[in-house]
MINU-33288 format. One record per residue (C-alpha): residue number from 1; chain; x, y, z. Coordinates in pm, whole numbers. Layout:
<nodes>
n chain X Y Z
NUM A X Y Z
...
</nodes>
This chain:
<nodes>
n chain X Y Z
1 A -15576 -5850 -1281
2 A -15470 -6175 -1195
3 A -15318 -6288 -1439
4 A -15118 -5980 -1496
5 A -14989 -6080 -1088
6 A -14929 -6443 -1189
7 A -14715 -6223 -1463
8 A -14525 -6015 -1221
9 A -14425 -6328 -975
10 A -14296 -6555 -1304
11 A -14052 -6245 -1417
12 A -13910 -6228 -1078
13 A -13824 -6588 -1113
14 A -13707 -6504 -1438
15 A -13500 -6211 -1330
16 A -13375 -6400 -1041
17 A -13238 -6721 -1193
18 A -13127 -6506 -1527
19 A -12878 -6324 -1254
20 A -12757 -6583 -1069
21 A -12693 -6790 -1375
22 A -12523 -6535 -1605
23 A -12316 -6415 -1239
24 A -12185 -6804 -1230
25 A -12149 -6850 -1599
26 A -11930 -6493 -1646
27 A -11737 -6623 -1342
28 A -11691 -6965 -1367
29 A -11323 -6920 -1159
30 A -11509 -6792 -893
31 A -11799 -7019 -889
32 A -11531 -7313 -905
33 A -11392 -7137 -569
34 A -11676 -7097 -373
35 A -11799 -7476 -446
36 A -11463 -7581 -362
37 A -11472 -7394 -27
38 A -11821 -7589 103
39 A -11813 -7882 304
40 A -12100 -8045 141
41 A -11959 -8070 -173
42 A -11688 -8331 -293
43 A -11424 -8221 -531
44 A -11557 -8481 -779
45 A -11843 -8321 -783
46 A -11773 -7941 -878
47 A -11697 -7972 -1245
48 A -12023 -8140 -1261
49 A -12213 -7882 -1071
50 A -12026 -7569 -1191
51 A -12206 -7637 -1559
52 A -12514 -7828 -1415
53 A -12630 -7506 -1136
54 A -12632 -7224 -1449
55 A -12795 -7475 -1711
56 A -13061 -7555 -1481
57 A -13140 -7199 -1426
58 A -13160 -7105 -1731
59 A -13400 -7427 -1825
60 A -13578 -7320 -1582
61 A -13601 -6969 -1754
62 A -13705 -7119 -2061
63 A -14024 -7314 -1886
64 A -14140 -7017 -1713
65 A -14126 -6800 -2051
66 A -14303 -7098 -2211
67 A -14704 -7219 -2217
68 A -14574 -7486 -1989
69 A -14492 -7270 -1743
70 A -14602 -7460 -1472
71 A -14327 -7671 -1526
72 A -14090 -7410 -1457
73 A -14270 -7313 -1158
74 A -14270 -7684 -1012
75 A -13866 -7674 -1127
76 A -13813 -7335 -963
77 A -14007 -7450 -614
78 A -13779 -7762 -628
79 A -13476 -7551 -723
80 A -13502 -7291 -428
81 A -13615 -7526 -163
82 A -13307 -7751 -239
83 A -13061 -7403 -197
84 A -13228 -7335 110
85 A -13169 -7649 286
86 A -12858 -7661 160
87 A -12798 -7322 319
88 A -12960 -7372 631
89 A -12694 -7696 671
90 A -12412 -7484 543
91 A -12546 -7249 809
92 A -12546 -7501 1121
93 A -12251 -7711 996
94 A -11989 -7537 823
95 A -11699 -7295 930
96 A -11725 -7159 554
97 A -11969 -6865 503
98 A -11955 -6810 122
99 A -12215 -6773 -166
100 A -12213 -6875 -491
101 A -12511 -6703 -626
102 A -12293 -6428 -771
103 A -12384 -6073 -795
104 A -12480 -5861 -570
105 A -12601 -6172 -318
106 A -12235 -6265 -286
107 A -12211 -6050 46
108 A -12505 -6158 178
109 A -12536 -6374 513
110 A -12693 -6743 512
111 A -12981 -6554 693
112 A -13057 -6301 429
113 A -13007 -6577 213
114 A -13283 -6818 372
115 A -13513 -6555 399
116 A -13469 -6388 68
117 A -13515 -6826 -64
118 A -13800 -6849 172
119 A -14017 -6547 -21
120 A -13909 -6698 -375
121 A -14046 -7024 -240
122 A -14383 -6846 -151
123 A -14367 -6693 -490
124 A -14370 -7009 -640
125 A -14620 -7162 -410
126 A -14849 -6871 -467
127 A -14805 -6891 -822
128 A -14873 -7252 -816
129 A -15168 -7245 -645
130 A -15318 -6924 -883
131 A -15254 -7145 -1175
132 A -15479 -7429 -1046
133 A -15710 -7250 -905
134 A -15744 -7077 -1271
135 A -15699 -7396 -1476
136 A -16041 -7526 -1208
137 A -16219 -7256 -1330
138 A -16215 -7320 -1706
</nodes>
C-alpha cells in the first residue's frame, strides 16, 4: 500500500513538470516574454534559461520514471524550492506579476503559486523520507 502511495506522489511530479515543460517548450515566444518581464532576470540570461527551465523538467521526468528515482526526487525538491523563493522575491520585490509555468497556472497569483510549490515540496519531502525509511528496512 505504500508503495503504490510513493507511486501516486512520483506521477504527480511527473504530471506536473511534464505540463509546465511541454506549456514552455510549445510556447517558447511566450516563455521568452514572461522571463523578459521579471526583475530578477538579466536579458543575458533568458536564452539560456528559456532551453535550460523545460530540459531540466523533463530530466527530472526521466529520474523519477527511472530505478534512480530518488534522484529525481532530490532534483524535483531542489527544483520547486528554488521557484518558490524565487516567487516569494518576485512577490515582495517586483511590480511584475506574471508566470511562466504555462498552462492553466498562467493566471494564477504568486500566492496560489507558493502554496500550490509549498505542497509539491511536501510531496517530495514525504516521498523522500518513505524511500529511506523503506530502503532501512531491507
Amino acid at each position: 500500500m505504500k508503495n503504490k502511495i510513493l507511486q501516486i506522489l512520483r506521477l504527480f511530479l511527473i504530471v506536473l513538470f511534464g505540463y509546465t515543460a511541454f506549456h514552455k517548450l510549445i510556447d517558447l515566444h511566450l516563455f521568452r516574454q514572461t522571463l523578459m518581464k521579471s526583475t530578477l532576470i538579466e536579458e543575458y540570461q533568458i536564452d539560456f534559461l528559456l532551453y535550460f527551465v523545460p530540459a531540466i523538467e523533463i530530466f527530472t521526468i526521466l529520474l523519477l520514471i527511472s530505478k534512480k528515482y530518488i534522484h529525481g526526487l532530490y532534483i524535483s525538491l531542489l527544483l520547486m524550492t528554488t521557484f518558490t523563493i524565487y516567487l516569494i522575491v518576485l512577490n515582495n520585490f517586483s511590480f511584475y506579476k506574471g508566470c511562466s509555468c504555462g498552462g492553466i497556472f498562467n493566471d494564477m497569483t504568486y500566492f496560489e503559486h507558493i502554496i500550490i510549490n509549498i505542497t509539491f515540496i511536501i510531496i517530495n519531502l514525504v516521498s523522500i523520507i518513505s524511500h529511506s525509511d523503506n530502503k532501512s528496512k531491507h
